[in-house]
C-alpha positions as CSV (number, residue, x, y, z in Angstrom):
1,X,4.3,-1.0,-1.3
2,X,4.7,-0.8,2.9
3,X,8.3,-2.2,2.1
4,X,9.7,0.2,-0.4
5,X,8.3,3.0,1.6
6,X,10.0,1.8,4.4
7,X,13.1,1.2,2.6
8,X,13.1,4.8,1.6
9,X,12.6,5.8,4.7
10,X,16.2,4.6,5.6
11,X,17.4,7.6,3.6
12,X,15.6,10.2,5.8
13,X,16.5,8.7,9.1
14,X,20.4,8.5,8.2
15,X,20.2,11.9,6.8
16,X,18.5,13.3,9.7
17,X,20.8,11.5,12.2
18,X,24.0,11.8,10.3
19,X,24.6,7.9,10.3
20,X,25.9,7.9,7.0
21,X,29.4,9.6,8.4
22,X,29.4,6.6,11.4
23,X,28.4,3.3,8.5
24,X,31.9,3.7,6.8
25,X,35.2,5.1,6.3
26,X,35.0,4.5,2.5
27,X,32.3,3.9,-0.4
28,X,30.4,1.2,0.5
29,X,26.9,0.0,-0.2
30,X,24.3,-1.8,2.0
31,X,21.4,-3.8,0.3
32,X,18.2,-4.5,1.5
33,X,16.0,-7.3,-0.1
34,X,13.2,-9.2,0.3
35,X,12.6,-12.9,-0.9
36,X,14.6,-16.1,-2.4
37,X,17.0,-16.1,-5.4
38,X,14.5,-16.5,-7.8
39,X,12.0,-13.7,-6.8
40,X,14.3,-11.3,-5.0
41,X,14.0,-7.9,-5.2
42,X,15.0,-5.0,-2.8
43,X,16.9,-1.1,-2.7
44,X,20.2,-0.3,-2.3
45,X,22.0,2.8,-0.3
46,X,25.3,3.9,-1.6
47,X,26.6,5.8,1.1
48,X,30.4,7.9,1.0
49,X,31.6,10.9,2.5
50,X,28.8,11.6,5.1
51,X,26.4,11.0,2.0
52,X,23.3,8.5,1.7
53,X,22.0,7.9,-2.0
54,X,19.1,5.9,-1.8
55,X,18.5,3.4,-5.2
56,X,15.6,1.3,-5.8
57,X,16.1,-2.5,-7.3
58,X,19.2,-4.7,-6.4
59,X,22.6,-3.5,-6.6
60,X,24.4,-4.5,-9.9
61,X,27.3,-2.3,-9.6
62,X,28.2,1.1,-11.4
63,X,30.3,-0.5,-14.5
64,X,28.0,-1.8,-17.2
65,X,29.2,-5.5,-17.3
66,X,29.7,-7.0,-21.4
67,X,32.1,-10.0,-20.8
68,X,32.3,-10.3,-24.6
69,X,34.1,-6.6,-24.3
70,X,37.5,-8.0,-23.4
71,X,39.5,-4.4,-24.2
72,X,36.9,-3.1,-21.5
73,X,38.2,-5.3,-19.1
74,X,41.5,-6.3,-19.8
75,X,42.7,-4.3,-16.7
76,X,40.4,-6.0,-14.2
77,X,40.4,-9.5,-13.3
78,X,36.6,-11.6,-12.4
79,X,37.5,-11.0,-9.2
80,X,37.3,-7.3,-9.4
81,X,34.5,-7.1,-11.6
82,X,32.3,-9.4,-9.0
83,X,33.5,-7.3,-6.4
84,X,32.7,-4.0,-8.2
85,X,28.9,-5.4,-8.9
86,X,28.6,-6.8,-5.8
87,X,27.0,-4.7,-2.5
88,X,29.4,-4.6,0.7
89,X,26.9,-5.8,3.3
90,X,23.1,-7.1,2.6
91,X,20.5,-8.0,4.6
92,X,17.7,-10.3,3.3
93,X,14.4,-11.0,4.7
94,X,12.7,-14.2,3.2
95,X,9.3,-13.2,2.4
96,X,7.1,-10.2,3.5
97,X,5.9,-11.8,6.5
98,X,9.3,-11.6,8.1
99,X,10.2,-8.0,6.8
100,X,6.7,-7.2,9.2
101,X,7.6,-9.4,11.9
102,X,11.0,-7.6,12.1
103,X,9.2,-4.1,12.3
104,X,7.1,-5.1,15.1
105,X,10.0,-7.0,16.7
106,X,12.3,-3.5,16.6
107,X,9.1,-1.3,18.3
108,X,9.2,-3.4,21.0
109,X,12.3,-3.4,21.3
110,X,12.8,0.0,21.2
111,X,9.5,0.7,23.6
112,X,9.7,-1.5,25.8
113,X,13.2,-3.2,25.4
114,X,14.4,-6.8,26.1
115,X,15.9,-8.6,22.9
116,X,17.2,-6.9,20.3
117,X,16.0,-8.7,17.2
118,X,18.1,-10.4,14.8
119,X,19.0,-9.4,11.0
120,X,20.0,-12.3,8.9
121,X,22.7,-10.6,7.3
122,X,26.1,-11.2,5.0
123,X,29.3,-9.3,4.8
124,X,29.8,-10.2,0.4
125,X,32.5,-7.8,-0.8
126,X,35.4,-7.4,2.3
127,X,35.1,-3.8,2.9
128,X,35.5,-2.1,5.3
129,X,31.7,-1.2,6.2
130,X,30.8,-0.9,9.6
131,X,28.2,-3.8,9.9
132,X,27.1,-3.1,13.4
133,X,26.6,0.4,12.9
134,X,24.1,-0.7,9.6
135,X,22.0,-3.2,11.7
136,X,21.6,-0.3,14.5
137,X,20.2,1.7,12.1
138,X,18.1,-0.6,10.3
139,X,16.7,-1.7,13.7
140,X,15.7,2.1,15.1
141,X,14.5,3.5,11.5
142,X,12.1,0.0,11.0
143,X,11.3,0.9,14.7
144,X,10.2,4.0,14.5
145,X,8.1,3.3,11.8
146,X,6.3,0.5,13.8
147,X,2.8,1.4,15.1
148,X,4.7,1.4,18.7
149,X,5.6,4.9,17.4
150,X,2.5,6.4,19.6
151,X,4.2,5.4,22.6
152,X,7.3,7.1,22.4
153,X,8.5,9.1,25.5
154,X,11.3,10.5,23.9
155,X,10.4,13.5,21.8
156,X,13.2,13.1,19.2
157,X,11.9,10.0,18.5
158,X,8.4,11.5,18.0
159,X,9.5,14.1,16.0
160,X,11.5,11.5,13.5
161,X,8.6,9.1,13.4
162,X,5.9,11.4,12.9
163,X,8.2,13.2,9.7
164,X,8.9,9.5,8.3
165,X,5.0,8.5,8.7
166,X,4.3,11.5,6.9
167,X,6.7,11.2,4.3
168,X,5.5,8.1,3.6
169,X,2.2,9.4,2.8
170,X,3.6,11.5,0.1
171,X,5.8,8.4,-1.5
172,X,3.1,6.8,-1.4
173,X,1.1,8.5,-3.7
174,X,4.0,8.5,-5.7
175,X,4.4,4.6,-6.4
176,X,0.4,4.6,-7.1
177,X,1.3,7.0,-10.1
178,X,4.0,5.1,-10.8
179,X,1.7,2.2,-11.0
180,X,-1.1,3.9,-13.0
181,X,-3.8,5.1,-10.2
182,X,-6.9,6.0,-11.7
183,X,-7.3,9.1,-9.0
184,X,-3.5,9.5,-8.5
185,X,-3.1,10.2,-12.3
186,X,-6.0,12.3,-12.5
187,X,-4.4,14.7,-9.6
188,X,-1.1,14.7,-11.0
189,X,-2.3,15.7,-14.3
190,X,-1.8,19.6,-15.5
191,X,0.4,22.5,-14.6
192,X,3.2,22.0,-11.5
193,X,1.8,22.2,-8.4
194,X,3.4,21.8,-4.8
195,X,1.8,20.4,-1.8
196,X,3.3,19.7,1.8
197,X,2.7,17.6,4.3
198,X,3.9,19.2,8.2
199,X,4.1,19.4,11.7
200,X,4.2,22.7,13.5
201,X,7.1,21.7,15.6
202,X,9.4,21.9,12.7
203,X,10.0,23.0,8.9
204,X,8.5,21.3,6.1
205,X,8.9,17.5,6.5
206,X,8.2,16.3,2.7
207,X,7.1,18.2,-0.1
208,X,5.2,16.5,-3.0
209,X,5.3,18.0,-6.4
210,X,3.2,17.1,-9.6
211,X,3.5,18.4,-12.8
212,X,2.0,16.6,-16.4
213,X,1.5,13.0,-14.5
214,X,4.7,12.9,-12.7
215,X,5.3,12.7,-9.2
216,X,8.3,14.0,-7.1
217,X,9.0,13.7,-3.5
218,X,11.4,15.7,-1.2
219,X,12.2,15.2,2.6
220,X,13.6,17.3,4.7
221,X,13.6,20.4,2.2
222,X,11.4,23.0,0.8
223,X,10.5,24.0,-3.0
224,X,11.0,27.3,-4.4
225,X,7.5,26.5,-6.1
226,X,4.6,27.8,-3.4
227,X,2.2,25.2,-1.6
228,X,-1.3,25.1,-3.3
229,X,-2.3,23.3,0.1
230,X,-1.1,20.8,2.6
231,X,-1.6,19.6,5.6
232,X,0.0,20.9,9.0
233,X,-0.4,18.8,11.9
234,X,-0.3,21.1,15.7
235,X,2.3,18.2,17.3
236,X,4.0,15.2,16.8
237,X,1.4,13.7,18.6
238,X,-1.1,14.8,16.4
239,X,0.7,13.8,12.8
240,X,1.4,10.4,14.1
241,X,-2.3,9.6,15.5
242,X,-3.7,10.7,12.2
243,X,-1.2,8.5,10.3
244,X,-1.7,5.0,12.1
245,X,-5.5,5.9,12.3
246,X,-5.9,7.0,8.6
247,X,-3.8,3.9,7.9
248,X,-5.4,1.3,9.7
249,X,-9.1,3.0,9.4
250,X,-9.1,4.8,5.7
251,X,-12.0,6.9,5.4
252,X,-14.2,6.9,8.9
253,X,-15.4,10.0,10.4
254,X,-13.3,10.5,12.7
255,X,-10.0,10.3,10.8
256,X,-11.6,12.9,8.4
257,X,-12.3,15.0,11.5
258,X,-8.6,14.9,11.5
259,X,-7.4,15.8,8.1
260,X,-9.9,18.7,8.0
261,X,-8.1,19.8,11.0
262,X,-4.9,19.6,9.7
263,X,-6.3,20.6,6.4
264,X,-3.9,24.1,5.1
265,X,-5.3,26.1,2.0
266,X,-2.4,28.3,1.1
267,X,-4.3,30.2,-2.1
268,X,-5.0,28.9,-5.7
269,X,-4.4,33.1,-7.1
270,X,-0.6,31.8,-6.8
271,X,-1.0,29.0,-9.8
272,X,-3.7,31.0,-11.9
273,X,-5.9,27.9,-10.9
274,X,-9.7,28.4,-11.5
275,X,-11.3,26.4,-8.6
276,X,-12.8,26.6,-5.2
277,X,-10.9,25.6,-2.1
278,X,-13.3,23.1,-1.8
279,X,-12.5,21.2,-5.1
280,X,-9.3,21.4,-4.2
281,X,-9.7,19.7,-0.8
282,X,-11.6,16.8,-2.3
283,X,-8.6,16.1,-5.0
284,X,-6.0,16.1,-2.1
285,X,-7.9,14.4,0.2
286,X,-9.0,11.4,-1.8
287,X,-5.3,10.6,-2.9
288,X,-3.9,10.9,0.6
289,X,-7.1,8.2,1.2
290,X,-5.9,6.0,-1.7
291,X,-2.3,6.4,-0.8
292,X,-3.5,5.4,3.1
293,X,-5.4,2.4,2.0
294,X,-2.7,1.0,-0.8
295,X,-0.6,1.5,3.0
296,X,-2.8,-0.1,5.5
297,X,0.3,0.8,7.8
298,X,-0.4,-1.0,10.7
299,X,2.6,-2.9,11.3
């Protein structure tokens, strides 16, 4: 799970930093995977005109490939087809223990610096992507979602980690309802209801909306739907110390001192919804646990 969140975390750091305008000068698609060619799998980022889509599973291309359909593709030759279902530039890490090893390797980097660290990566389709610029970006998103985040000195760099670790909170609990969470499902289950998760430095950083068992996630952008409740966080500081700790620690004293700090009830009367604050609380509270320990972010 740690690697597709961070993955998708790609998405809200070139959107934030406006990367996607400096990755290419055309379409183009980067790939990310993890593993050998017989138990690969990974995300893909389609990125064109200053836009980032973000896609989960390998890249296969957007034409629907039938090489019985001849008329389909009388106009193309292989060459164009392979190209067309091909990504631009990928980088692969062998196994999860290198994906992790990379993490660490880019936080101290960007902490402390010294080496940059290396991205085994392959130019496969002859575009014209800009494959410095991707491993740049690669390098400072993985970094700041490293546990060297606490040591930042640079406060845009706090602010961008502590929104990602957050955010990745919220996807989180998405994938366990994905995967069938006994107290993720229960949660999601019933009318729509929207939750955020905050820092007081800046607007809502993700919000997380469940509705009937399913799950959505946004960054960066509110919800016309009002928060039930959420969690607000007074500083970067603050966001990113409960992250790594709730992480690392999952349910000790202290790291519930924290959430009930950060804890916001915004008002049930909104949804109609016949419950206490407190019952409320315990629901969001004990996913963000199992979300936390399904993390174990500590890389």
């Amino acid at each position: 799970m740690i690697y597709e969140v961070i993955a998708a975390n790609l998405k809200n750091y070139i959107d934030a930093t406006g990367a996607a305008q400096e990755l290419t000068p055309e379409k183009s698609v980067f790939q990310l995977s993890v593993g050998g060619k017989k138990d690969k799998y990974g995300w893909h980022f389609i990125v064109y005109d200053g836009d980032c889509q973000f896609k989960r599973g390998l890249y296969t291309g957007e034409i629907f490939i039938d090489w019985n359909d001849e008329f389909k593709y009388r106009e193309k030759s292989k060459k164009q087809i392979i190209r067309e279902t091909t990504p631009d530039y990928e980088v692969n890490f062998k196994d999860g223990a290198e994906f992790e090893a990379f993490v660490v390797a880019a936080g101290q980097y960007l902490t402390a610096g010294g080496k940059k660290p290396k991205l085994r990566g392959s130019k496969l389709s002859g575009t014209k992507c800009d494959i410095g610029e991707f491993g740049d970006v690669l390098t400072r998103c993985f970094a700041l979602q490293s546990a060297y985040a606490l040591s930042f000195t640079d406060n845009d760099d706090k602010r961008l980690s502590a929104r990602m670790a957050l955010f990745s909170l919220a996807e989180a609990i998405k994938i366990l309802g994905r995967e069938g969470n006994d107290v993720v499902r229960d949660f999601a289950a019933g009318s729509r209801r929207s939750f955020f998760f905050d820092t007081a430095e800046g607007g809502r950083a993700t919000w997380l909306t469940v509705h009937d068992g399913l799950i959505k996630v946004t960054a960066n952008q509110g919800t016309r739907l009002p928060a039930l409740c959420g969690l607000e966080f007074d500083s970067d500081e603050s966001a990113l110390r409960f992250a790594y700790s709730f992480f690392e620690q999952g349910d000790r004293p202290d790291v519930q001192k924290m959430f009930e700090a950060a804890y916001r009830f915004k008002g049930a009367a909104t949804y109609g919804i016949d419950a206490d604050d407190g019952s409320i609380e315990k629901g969001f509270r004990d996913v963000c646990i199992a979300a936390a320990e399904a993390l174990k972010m500590n890389v």
